[in-house]
C-alpha positions in Angstrom: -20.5 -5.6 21.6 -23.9 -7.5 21.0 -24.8 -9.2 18.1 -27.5 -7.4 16.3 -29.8 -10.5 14.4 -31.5 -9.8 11.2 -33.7 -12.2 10.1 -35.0 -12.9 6.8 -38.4 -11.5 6.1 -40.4 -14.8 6.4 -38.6 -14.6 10.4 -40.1 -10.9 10.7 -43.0 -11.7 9.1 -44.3 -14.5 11.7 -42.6 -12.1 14.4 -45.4 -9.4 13.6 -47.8 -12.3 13.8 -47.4 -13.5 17.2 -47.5 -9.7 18.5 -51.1 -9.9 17.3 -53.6 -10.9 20.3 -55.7 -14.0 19.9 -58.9 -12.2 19.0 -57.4 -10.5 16.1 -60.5 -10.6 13.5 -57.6 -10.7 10.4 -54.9 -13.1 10.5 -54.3 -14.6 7.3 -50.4 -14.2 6.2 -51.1 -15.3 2.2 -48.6 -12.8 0.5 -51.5 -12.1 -1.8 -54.1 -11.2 0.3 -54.1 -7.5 1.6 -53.4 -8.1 5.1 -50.6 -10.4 4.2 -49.0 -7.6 1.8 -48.7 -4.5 4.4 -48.2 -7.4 7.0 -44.9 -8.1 4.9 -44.1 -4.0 3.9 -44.2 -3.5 7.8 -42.1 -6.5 8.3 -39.4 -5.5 5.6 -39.2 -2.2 7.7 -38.6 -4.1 10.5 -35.9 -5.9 8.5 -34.2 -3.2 7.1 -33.9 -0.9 10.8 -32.2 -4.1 12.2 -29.9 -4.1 9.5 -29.0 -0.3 9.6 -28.1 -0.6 12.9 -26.0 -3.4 12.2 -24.0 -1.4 10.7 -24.0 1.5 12.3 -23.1 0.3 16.2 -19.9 -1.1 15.0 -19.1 2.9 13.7 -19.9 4.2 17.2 -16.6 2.2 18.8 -12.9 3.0 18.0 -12.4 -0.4 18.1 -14.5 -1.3 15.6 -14.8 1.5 13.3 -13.4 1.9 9.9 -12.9 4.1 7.1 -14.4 8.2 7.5 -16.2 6.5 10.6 -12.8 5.6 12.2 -11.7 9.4 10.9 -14.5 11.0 12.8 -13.0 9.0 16.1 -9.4 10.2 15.4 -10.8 14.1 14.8 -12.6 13.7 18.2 -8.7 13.4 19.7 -6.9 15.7 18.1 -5.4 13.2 15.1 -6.0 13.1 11.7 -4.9 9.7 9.2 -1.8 10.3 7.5 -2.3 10.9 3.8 -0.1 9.1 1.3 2.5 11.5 -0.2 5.0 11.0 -3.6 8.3 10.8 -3.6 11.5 12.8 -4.4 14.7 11.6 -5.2 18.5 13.0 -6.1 20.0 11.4 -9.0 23.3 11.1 -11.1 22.8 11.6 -14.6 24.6 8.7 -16.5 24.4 10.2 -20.2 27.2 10.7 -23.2 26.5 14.6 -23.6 24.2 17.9 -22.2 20.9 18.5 -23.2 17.5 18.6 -22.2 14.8 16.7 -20.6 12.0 16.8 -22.9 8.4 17.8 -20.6 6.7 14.9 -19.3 10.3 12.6 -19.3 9.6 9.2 -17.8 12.1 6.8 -15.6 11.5 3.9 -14.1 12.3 0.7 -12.5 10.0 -2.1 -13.4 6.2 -0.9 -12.9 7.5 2.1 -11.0 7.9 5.4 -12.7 9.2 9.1 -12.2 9.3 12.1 -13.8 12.6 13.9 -14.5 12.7 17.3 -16.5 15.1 20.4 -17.1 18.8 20.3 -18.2 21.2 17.7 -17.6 24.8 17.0 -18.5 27.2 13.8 -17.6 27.6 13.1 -14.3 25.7 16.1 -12.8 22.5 15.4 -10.5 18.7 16.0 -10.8 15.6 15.8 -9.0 12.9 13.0 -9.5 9.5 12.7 -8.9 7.3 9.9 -8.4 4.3 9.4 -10.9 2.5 7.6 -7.8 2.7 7.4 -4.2 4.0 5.5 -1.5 6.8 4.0 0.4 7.8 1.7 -2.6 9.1 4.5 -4.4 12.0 5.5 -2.1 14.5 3.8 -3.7 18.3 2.9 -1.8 21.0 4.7 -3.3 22.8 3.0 -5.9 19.7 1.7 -8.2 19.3 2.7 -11.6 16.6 4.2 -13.2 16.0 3.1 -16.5 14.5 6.1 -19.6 10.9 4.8 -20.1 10.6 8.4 -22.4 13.5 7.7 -24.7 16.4 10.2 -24.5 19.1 10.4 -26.6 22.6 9.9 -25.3 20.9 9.5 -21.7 21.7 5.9 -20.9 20.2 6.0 -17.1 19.6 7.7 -13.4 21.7 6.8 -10.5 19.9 7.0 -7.4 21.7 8.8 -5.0 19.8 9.6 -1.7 15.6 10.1 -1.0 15.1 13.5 -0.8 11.5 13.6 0.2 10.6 9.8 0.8 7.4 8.7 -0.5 4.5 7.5 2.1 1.8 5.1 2.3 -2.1 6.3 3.2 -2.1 5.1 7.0 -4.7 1.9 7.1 -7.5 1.9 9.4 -5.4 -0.5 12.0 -2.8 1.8 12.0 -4.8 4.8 13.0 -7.1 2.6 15.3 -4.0 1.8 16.7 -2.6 5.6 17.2 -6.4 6.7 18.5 -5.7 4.0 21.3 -2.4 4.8 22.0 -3.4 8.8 22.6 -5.2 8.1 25.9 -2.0 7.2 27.5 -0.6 10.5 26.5 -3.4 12.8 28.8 -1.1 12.2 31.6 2.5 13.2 32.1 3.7 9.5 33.2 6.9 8.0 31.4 4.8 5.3 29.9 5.7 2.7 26.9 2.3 3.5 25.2 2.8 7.5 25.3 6.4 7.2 24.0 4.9 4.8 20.8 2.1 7.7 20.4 4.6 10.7 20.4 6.9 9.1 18.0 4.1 7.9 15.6 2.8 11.7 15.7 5.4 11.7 12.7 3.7 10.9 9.8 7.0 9.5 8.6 7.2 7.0 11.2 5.6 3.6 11.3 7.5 1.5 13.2 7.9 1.8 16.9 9.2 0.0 19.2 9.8 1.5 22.6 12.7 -0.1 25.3 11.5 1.3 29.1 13.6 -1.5 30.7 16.6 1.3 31.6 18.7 -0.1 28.4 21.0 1.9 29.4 21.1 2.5 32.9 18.3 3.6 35.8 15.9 6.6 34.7 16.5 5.5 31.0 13.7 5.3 28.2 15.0 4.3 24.1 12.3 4.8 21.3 13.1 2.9 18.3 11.4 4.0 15.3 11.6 3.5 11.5 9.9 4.4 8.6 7.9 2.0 6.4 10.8 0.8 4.2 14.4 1.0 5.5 15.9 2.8 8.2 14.8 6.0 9.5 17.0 9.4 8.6 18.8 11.9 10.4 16.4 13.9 10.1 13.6 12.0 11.2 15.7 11.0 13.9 15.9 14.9 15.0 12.0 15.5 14.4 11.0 12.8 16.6 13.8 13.5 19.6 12.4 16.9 19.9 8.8 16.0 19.9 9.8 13.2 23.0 11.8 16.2 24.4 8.8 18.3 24.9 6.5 15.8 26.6 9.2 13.4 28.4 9.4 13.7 32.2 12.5 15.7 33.4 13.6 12.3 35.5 13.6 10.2 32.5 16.3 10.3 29.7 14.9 9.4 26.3 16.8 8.6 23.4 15.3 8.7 19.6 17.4 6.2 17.4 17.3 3.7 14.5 16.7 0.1 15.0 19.4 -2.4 14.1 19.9 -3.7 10.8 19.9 -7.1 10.0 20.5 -7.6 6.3 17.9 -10.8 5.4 19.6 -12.8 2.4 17.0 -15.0 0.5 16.8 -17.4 -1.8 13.3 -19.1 -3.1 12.2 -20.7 -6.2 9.3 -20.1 -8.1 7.5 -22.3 -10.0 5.5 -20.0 -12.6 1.5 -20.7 -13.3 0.7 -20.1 -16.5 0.4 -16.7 -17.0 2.4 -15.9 -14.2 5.2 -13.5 -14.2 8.9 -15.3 -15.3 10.6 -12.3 -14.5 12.9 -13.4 -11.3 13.5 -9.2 -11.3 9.9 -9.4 -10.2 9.6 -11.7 -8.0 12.7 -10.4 -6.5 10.6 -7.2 -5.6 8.2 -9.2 -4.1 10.6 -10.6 -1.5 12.1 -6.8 -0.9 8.5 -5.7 -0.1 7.5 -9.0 2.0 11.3 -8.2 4.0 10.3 -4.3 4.6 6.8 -4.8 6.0 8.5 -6.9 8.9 8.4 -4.4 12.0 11.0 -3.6 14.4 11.9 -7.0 16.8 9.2 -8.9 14.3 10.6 -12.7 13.5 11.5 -14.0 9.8 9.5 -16.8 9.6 9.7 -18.9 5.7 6.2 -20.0 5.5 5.0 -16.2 5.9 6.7 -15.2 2.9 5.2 -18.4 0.9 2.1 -17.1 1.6 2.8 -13.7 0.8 3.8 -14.9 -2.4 1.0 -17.1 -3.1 -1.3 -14.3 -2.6 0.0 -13.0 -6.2 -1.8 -15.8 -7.8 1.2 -16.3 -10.0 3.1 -19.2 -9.0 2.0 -23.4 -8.8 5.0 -24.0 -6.8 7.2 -22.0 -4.1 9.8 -23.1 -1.7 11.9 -20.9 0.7 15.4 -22.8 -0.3 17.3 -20.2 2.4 16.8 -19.6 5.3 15.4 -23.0 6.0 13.4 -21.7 9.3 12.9 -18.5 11.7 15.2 -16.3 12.1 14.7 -14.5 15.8 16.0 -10.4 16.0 16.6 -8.9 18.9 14.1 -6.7 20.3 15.5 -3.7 18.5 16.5 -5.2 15.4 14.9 -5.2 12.1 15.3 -7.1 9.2 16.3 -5.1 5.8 16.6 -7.0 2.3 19.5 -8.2 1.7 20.6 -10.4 -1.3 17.7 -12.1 -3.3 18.0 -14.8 -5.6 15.3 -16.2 -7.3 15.3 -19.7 -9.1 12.7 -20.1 -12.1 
């Protein structure tokens, strides 16, 4: 795409100047002379359509668009951006006696929070909500979810499984990506790039990696998918199997299935800037999110994550103590957090 030049209005000015012929009987360019004036209105105009459509030609290309613009593109193939959603989850009630939630209940786990209401007794389960949205609020089974709203006897939630997980607003490379991928999918070819379209189709899914090199045995296709944090459910599993069953040839088998774990242990230490966060729970977090943004196959690599970190504008000091350098996953595999330790 050409680069569209806009030059400053001294530039236009003497531009407009040089269009006049020889013979012109006015051609003084004082800014305070009359001539010079609309000479420099008609200039600015000049200045201002070059701008406009400097930003406006990038808009007209799916490679290049963003935001509604990029929108606009998707509509024109049949795709819309995935919203984000909040999440649901199944707990255990951990409390000495019955009772009640009291309306508007908060629970939470560091900055996160979720609302719980309705009866309870010891040991029985509930439904929680996320106050926000996104991915980070499907939390693993097992985590406890602390009363922000105190409740008497009700000592904590015990997450037990994600219900309805929690999704992030698809970014504009994500759907630039999809709008690319859907040209592939006019034809009825087993290709890798319709296989990655059909499964991200799910607004669940965003990770994709697709095998087409028969892994296992002539005629055989597997599409590896996974959801922004962790691995993908059973159900998800289903959804996407039945989409790839509709559109796969009939000389191709195609199997939908999880990637492999790999669980990533890490240790770092942090050297706090003042006014930085001392909490190693929180930077702990930090790692878990750095760990679930790697994508299916996508390499560990230390200096990444030091970055990622510095980007918080909290720390003077980091160092990866473990593990020391990359860590290569098979083609399939992805990397899930494992244990964290943090050193203040």
């Amino acid at each position: 795409m050409p680069e569209i030049r806009v030059p400053n209005l001294e530039e236009a000015t003497a531009e407009l100047l040089e269009l006049l012929p020889q013979d012109f009987p006015v051609r003084n360019p004082d800014p305070f002379s009359v001539f010079g004036t609309y000479l420099r209105l008609a200039a600015q105009v000049g200045v201002d359509v070059r701008a406009t459509l400097r930003a406006l030609v990038p808009q007209l290309y799916v490679v290049t668009a963003t935001g509604e613009w990029l929108d606009e593109h998707a509509r024109g193939l049949g795709l819309a951006r995935k919203e984000a959603a909040p999440a649901r989850l199944r707990a255990r009630v951990i409390a000495e006696a019955p009772g009640s939630f009291p309306p508007g209940t908060l629970v939470g786990l560091g900055q996160l929070r979720y609302r719980v209401e309705g009866d309870y007794s010891p040991g029985a389960e509930t439904e929680v909500r996320s106050e926000g949205m996104g991915a980070r609020y499907n939390l693993p089974p097992g985590t406890r979810l602390l009363p922000v709203t105190v409740v008497p006897g009700v000592e904590a939630l015990e997450v037990v499984e994600v219900v309805e997980p929690g999704l992030d607003r698809e970014t504009d490379e994500e759907l630039r990506a999809r709008c690319i991928l859907s040209w592939p999918t006019l034809g009825r070819g087993s290709t890798y790039h319709a296989y990655m379209s059909w499964a991200l189709e799910d607004p669940e899914v965003r990770k994709v990696v697709v095998l087409d090199d028969h892994p296992r045995g002539q005629g055989t296709v597997d599409v590896v998918i996974a959801p922004a944090q962790g691995l993908p459910s059973p159900e998800l599993i289903a959804r996407v199997q039945a989409r790839v069953e509709e559109r796969r040839p009939l000389t191709v088998s195609a199997l939908v299935r999880p990637p492999t774990p790999i669980p990533l242990h890490v240790r770092v230490r942090v050297v706090p800037s003042p006014g930085g966060s001392r909490d190693a729970g929180v930077w702990a977090d930090r790692v878990r999110l750095f760990v679930h943004g790697l994508g299916i196959g996508e390499t560990f690599w230390p200096s990444r994550l030091m970055d990622r970190l510095h980007d918080f504008g909290e720390a003077e000091g980091l160092e990866v103590l473990s593990p020391s350098g990359p860590l290569y996953p098979p083609t399939d595999g992805l990397f899930v957090p494992g244990t964290v330790e943090v050193v203040l």
